[in-house]
N, C-alpha and C positions, 0 to 999 in steps of 0.2 A: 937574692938581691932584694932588698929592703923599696918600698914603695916611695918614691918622692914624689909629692904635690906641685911640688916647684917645679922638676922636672921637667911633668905630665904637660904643666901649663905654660912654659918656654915650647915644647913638642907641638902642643896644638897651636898656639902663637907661630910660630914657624912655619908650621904646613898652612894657617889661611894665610899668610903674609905670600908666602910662594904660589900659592891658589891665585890672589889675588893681584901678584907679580903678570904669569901667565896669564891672567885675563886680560888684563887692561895693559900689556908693557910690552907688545907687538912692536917688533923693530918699522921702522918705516925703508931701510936700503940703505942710509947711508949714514950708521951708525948711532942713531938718537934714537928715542922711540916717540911714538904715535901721544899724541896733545889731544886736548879738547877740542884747538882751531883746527881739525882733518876734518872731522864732521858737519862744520859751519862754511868749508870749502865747497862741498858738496853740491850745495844747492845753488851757488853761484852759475856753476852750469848747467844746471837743471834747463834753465831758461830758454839756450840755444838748441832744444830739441823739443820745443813747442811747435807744433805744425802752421804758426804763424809766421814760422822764422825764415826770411828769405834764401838762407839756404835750400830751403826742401826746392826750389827748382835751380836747375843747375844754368839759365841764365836768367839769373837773380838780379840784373842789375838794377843801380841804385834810383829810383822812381821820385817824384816829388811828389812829400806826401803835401795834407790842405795848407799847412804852414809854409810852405815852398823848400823846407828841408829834402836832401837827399837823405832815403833809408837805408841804415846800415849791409855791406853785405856781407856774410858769415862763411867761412870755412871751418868745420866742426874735425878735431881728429880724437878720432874713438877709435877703438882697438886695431889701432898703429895703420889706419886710414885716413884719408883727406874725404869729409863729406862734404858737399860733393867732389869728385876727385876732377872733372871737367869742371870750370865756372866761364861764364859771359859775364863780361861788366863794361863799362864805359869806360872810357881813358881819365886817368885821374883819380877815381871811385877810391874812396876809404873802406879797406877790406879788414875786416875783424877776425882773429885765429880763434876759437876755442879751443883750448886743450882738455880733453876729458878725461884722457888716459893718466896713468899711474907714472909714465915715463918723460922726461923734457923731448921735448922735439923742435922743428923751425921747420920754415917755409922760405926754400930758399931759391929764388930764380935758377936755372941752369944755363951756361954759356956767360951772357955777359952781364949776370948778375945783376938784372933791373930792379929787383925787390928781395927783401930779405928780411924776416922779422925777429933775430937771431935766435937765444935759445928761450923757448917758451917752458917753463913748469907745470909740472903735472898739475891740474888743477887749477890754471892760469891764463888769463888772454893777453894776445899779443895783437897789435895793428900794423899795417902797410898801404900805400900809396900804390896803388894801379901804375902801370907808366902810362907817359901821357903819346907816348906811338901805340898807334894800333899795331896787333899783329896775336901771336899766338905762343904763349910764354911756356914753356914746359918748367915744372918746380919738382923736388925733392925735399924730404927732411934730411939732413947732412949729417945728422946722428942717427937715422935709420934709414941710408939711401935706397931702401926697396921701397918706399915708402915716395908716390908718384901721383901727381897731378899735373895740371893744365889749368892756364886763367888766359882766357882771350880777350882783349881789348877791344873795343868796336871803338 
């Protein structure tokens, strides 16, 4: 069989195009693939696992900083956990979801549904309102009900 040039260089044209398919064209799960904006998501969350973040104690409630502002309180869910999985807060307190994980989740009261932040996306934050009874809240993620914490009211 005779040597084409053209061939040769459609052949190698084709294999980096496929080379460079398989690099960069990683499904992301629900049919599309992976963008420039996964990367720039990333650091979004970075933030909430600063050891600044009143997450790291698990009653984190909301303090007044010099401005007389109440400080955010964080619920971090990393590898299909609630950090912290127990919280303390004051009645009312604006609580913030991080989501770090790859998968959607929510934080959803159990029983008679005082709070619920519906479905959060991987890579996205969600907020909720504390109730304003005190008492001792048990919550789940409702798309991964093993997935279990506790937010108590003072």
């Amino acid at each position: 069989m005779p040597f084409h040039p053209r061939r040769l260089r459609a052949a190698v044209a084709i294999a980096a195009l496929c080379t460079l398919t398989t690099v960069t064209g990683c499904s992301d799960g629900d049919g599309g693939s992976n963008t420039s904006a996964t990367p720039s998501a990333t650091p979004s969350a970075t933030p909430s696992a600063t050891p600044s973040s009143p997450s790291a104690s698990p009653s984190a409630s909301p303090s007044a900083s010099p401005s007389g502002k109440k400080e955010e309180v964080r619920i971090t869910i990393k590898d299909f956990t609630f950090e912290p999985a127990d919280l303390t807060v004051d009645a009312g307190a604006k609580v913030t979801v991080v989501n770090e994980d790859s998968a959607p989740h929510t934080v959803t009261a159990t029983g008679d549904k005082a709070f619920d932040t519906g479905t959060i996306a991987a890579g996205e934050t969600g907020t909720f309102t504390a109730p304003s009874k005190a008492g001792k809240y048990a919550y789940i993620c409702t798309i991964h009900p093993s997935m279990k914490g506790s937010l108590t009211v003072r």
